[in-house]
C-alpha positions in Angstrom: 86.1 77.1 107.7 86.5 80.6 107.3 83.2 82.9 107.0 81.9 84.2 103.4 83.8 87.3 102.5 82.9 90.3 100.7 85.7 91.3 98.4 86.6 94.2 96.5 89.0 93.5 93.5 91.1 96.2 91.7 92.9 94.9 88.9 93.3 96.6 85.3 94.2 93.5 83.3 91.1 92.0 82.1 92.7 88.1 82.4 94.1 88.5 85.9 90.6 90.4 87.4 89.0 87.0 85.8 91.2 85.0 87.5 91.3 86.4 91.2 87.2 86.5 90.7 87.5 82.7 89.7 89.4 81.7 92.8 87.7 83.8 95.4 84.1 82.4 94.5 85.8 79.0 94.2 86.6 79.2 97.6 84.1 80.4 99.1 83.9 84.4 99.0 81.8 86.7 96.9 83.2 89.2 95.1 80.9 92.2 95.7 82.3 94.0 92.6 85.6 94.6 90.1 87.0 97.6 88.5 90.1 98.3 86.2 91.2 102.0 87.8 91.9 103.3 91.3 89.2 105.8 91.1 86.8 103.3 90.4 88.1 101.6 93.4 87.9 104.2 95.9 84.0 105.1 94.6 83.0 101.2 94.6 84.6 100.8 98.6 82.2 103.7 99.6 79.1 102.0 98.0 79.7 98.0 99.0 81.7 98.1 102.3 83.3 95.4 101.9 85.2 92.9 104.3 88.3 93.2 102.1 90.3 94.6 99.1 92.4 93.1 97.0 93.9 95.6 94.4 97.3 95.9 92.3 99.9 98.4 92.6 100.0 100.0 89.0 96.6 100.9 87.1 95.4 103.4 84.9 96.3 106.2 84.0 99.8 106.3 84.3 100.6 102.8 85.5 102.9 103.8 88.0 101.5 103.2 91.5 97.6 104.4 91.7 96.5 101.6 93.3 98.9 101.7 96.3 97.8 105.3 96.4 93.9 104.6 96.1 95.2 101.8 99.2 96.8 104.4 101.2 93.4 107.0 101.1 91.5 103.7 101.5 93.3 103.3 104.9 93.3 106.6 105.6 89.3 107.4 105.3 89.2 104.0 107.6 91.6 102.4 109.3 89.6 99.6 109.8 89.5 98.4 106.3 91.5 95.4 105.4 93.2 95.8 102.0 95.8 93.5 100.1 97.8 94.5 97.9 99.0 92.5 94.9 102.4 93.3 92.5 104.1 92.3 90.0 107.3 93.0 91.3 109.1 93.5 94.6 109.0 97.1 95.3 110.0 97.6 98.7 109.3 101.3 98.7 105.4 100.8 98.4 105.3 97.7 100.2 107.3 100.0 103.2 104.6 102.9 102.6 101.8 100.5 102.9 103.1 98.5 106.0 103.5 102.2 107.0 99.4 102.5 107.6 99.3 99.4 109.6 98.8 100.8 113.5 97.1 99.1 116.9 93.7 98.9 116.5 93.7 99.3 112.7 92.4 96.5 110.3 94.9 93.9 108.6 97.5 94.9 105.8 99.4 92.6 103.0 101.5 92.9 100.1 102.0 90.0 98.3 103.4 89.9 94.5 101.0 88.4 91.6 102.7 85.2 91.1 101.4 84.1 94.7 97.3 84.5 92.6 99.1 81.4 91.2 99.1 79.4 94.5 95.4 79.4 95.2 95.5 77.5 99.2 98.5 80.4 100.0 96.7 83.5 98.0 93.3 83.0 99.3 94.8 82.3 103.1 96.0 86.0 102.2 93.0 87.3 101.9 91.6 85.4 105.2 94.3 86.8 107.2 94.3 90.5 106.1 90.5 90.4 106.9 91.1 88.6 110.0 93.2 91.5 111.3 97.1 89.9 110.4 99.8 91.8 108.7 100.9 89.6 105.6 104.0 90.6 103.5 105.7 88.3 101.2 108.6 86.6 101.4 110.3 87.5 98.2 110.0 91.1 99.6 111.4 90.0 102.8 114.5 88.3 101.2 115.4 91.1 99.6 115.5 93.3 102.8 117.1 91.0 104.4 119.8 91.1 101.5 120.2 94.5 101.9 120.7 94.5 105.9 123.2 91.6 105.4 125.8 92.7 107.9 123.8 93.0 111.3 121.8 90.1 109.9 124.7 87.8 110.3 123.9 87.9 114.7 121.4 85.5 113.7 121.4 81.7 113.6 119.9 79.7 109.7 117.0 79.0 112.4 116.0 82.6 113.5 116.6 84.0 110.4 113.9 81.2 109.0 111.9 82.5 112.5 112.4 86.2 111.2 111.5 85.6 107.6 108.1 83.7 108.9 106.9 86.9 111.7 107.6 89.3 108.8 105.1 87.5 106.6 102.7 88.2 109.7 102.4 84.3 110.8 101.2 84.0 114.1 103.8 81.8 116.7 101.3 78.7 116.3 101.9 79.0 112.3 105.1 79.3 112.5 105.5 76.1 114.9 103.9 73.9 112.2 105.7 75.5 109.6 109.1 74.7 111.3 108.0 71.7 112.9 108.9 73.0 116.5 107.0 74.4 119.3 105.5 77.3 119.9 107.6 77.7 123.4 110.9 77.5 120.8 109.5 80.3 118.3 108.8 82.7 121.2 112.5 82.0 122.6 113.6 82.3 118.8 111.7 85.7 118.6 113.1 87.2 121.9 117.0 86.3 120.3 115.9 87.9 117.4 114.7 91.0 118.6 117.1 91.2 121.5 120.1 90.8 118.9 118.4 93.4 116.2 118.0 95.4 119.1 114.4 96.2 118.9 112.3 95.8 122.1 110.0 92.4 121.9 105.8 93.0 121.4 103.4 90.8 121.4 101.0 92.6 119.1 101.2 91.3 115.9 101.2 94.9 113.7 103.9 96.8 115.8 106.3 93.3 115.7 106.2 93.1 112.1 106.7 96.8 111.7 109.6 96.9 113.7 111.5 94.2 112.2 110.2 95.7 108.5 111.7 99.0 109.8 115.1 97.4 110.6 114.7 96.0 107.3 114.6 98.8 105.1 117.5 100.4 106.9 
C-alpha cells in the first residue's frame, strides 16, 4: 500500500477542490492545504513542501492557463517536485509544454483531464505515480495526437499502437503486460517495433521514452 502523501491542491471551483480533498483523504493521503488561484499556489508550495501537486489548468484571474504557468515555475524553482495537472479539456499545447519540464533526474509529471477525478482507483493511482517519479499523460490526449500523426502511424500493428497509447500514459512494461494480458518479454519486443518504425532510438528511462514518442506526436 502506497505511503501517506502530502498533497497540494489548486483548484478555483469550490465543488471540484471539495471533491479532489474528499478522495485524497479517503484514500489515504492528506491534503496539506487548498487554494483557488495560482499565486496562492506557488506561495502555499514554498511553505508545506509537499510530496505532490495537483492543480488545474485555468484559474483566476483570467482563466486562461495560470495554473499550467504556476506548474511550469513550480518545476522550474525544483525539478524535483512532482506536480499533476488536471483539465477540463484536451489541450495539447500545455500538456506538450508541461511534458516539456520532465528531464532525467527530475521528479514525475502528469496531465490528466478532470473527468478522470471521476474514476477515483485510476485518478488517485495518478497521483501515486507522479509522486513516485512516472510520467502520466492521458489517453484522450494521446488519441488525439495520434489522430493528428495518422499517416506514419499506420507502420504500426492495432497491438503496438495499444502498446504505444499505454508507454505514453507513462505505464511501466509490467503494467502494461497486465493491461494487455501478455508478457512483459512481448511489450519490450512491441516497444522496440514501435520505436524502430517511428524512427526514434529505444530508452529505457521512463521520462525520455515518453517524451520522444510525445514529441513524434505533436508533429
Amino acid at each position: 500500500m502506497p505511503r501517506e502523501r502530502r498533497v497540494i491542491v489548486a483548484e478555483d471551483d469550490v465543488l471540484t477542490r471539495e471533491g479532489i480533498m474528499s478522495l485524497i483523504a479517503r484514500f489515504g493521503h492528506r491534503v496539506a492545504t487548498a487554494v483557488g488561484d495560482a499565486d496562492a499556489l506557488v506561495a502555499a508550495v514554498r511553505e508545506h513542501r509537499p510530496d505532490v501537486v495537483v492543480t488545474d489548468v485555468r484559474m483566476p484571474p483570467t482563466f486562461t492557463d495560470e495554473g499550467l504557468q504556476a506548474a511550469l515555475r513550480l518545476r522550474q524553482d525544483d525539478p524535483m517536485l512532482p506536480i499533476l495537472v488536471v483539465s477540463q479539456y484536451v489541450e495539447q499545447t500545455y500538456a506538450a509544454e508541461l511534458l516539456e519540464s520532465a528531464r532525467p533526474g527530475t521528479a514525475g509529471i502528469g496531465y490528466l483531464l478532470k473527468d478522470r477525478i471521476g474514476e477515483a482507483v485510476e485518478f488517485i493511482e495518478a497521483i501515486d505515480r507522479v509522486a513516485e517519479g512516472h510520467t502520466v499523460v492521458d489517453t484522450e490526449v494521446v488519441r488525439q495526437m495520434l489522430c493528428r500523426r495518422r499517416d506514419p502511424l499506420t507502420r504500426l500493428t492495432p497491438r503496438e499502437r495499444e502498446v504505444l497509447s499505454l508507454v505514453a500514459e507513462g505505464r511501466s512494461n509490467a503494467a502494461i503486460a497486465r493491461a494487455l494480458f501478455i508478457t512483459e518479454t512481448a511489450v519490450a519486443k512491441h516497444i522496440g517495433s514501435v520505436l524502430i518504425k517511428l524512427d526514434l532510438h529505444p530508452d529505457e528511462d521512463d521520462h525520455r521514452r515518453v517524451r520522444a514518442v510525445l514529441a513524434y506526436l505533436r508533429g
